[in-house]
C-alpha positions in Angstrom: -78.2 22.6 -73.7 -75.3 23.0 -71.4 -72.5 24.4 -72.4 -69.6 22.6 -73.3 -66.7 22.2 -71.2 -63.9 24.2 -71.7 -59.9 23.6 -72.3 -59.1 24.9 -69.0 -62.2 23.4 -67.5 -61.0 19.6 -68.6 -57.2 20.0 -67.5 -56.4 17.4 -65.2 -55.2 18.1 -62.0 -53.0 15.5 -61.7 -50.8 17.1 -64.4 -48.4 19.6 -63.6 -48.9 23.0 -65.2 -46.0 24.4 -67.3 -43.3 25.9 -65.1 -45.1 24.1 -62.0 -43.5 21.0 -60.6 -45.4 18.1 -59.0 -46.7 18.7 -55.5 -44.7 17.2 -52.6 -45.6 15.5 -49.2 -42.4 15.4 -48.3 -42.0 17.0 -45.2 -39.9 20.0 -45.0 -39.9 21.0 -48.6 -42.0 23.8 -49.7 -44.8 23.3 -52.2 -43.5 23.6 -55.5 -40.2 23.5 -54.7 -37.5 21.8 -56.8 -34.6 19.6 -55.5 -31.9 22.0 -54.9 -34.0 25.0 -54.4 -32.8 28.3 -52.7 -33.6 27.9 -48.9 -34.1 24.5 -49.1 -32.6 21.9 -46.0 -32.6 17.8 -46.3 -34.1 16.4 -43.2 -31.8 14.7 -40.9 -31.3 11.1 -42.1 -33.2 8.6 -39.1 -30.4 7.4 -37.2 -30.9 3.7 -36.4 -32.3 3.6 -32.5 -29.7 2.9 -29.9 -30.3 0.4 -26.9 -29.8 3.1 -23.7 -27.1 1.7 -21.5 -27.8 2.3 -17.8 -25.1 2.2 -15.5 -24.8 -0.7 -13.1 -24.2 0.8 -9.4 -21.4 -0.7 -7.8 -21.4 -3.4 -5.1 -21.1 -1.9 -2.4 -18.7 -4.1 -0.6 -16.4 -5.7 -3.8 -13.8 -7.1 -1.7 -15.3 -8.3 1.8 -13.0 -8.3 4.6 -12.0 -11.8 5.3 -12.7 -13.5 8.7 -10.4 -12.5 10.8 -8.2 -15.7 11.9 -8.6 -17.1 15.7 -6.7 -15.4 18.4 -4.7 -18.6 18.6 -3.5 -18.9 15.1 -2.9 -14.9 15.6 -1.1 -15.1 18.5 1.4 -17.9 17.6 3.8 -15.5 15.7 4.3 -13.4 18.6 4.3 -15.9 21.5 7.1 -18.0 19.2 9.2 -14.7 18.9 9.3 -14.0 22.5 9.7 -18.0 23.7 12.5 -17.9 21.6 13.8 -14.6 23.0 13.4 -15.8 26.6 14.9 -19.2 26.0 18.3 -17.7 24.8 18.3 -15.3 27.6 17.7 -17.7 30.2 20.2 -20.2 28.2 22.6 -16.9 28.6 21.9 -16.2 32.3 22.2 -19.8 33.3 25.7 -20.0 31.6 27.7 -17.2 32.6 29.9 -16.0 29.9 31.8 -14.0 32.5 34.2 -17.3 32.6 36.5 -18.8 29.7 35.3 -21.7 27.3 32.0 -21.5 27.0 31.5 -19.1 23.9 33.4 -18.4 21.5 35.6 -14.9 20.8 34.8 -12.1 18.9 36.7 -12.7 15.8 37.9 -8.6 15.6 38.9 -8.5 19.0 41.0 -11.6 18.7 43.1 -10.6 15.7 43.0 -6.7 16.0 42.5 -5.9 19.9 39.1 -3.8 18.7 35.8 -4.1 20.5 32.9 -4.1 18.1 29.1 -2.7 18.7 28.5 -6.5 19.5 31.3 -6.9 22.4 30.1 -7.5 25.5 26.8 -8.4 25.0 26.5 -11.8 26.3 27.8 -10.4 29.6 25.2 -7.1 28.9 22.3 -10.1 28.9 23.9 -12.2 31.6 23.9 -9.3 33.9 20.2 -8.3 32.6 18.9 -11.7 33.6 20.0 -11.3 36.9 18.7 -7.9 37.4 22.3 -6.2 37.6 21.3 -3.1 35.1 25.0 -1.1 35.9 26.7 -4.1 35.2 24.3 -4.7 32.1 24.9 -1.1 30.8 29.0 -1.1 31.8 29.1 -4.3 29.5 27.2 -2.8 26.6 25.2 -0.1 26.7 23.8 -0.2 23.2 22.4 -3.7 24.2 20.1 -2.6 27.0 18.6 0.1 24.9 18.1 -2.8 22.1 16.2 -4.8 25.1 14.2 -2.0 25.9 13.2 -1.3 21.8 13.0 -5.3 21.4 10.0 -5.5 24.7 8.4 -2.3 23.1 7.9 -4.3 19.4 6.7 -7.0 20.9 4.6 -5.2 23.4 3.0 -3.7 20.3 3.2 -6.8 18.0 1.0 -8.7 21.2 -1.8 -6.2 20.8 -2.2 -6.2 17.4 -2.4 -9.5 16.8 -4.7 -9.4 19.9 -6.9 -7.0 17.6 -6.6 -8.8 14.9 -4.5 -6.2 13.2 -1.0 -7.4 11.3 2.2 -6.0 11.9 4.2 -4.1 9.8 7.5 -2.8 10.0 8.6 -0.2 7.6 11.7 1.6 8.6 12.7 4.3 5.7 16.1 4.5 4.2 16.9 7.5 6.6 16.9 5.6 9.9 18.8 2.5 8.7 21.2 5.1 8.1 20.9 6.5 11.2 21.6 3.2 13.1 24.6 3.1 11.4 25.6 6.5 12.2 24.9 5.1 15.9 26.8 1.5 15.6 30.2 3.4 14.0 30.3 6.1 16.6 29.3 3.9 19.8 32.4 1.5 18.2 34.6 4.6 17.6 33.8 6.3 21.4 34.1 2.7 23.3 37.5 2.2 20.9 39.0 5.5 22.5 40.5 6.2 25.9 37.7 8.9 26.9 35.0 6.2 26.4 36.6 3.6 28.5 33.6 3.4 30.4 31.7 2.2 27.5 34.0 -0.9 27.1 33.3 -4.2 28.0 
């Protein structure tokens, strides 16, 4: 006869033993280990997946250069400047304000006998016309160096438009000041009987 089973042979092993708890699959928890026992570290919660964002390379032109205008359309800035330029000289050289009536007076010479930066120049550009540079510089000297900075500009000005490039003036605080300094001391020295020669 066989023998019958015994207590210990007929325990289930689904059922926990006294002072044994259940079995775990849970991964990262020792066998046999309680919740909360010495040692013991939660596994990270599973963070919900993130779409990767991939950097879009920048165009490499964003802003194209525009077509640059026709030489025409470029040039008539410039060519208008100077036609207007050379019209008033030529109107200035053909009438000679050397004689009385045909322009009117300074306004501070007439009431206070004092020759301003300004005086003279219509004779300065009268002379000029006609090629007479001592007489152009005896009339007002500060005028033929503005003719000679004025054909510089526009010098300039032609070639960059020629190029297609624009103009721009930008003159700092410190030389308007400096013109200034220039127009009140060529009016005080031409005011003065030492700088006679600067009069008109």
């Amino acid at each position: 006869m066989d023998p019958q089973p015994t207590a210990e042979a007929e325990t289930d092993d689904s059922l926990a033993r006294p002072g044994e708890s259940a079995r775990t699959d849970a991964p990262g928890r020792a066998q046999g280990a309680g919740p909360g026992a010495p040692g013991e570290h939660a596994a990270p919660a599973a963070s919900p997946s993130v779409p990767a964002v991939h950097a879009v390379p920048p165009h490499p032109h964003p802003h194209p250069h525009p077509r640059p205008r026709p030489l025409g359309r470029r040039l008539l800035a410039p060519v208008s400047t100077l036609a207007g330029v050379a019209a008033a000289f030529a109107y200035v050289g053909t009438v000679d304000p050397n004689e009385p009536g045909h322009y009117p007076v300074c306004p501070l010479l007439r009431f206070t006998g004092i020759y301003c930066p300004g005086c003279g120049g219509l004779r300065s550009a009268h002379a000029f016309v006609h090629g007479d540079l001592p007489a152009a510089l005896g009339a007002n000297a500060l005028a033929v160096v503005g003719y000679g900075l004025f054909a510089v500009v526009m010098v300039l000005w032609l070639i960059r438009a020629i190029r297609g490039v624009p103009m721009r003036l930008a003159i700092s605080p410190a030389w308007w000041w400096g013109i200034g300094a220039v127009l009140a001391l060529f009016t005080l020295v031409r005011n003065l009987p030492f700088g006679s020669a600067l009069a008109p």
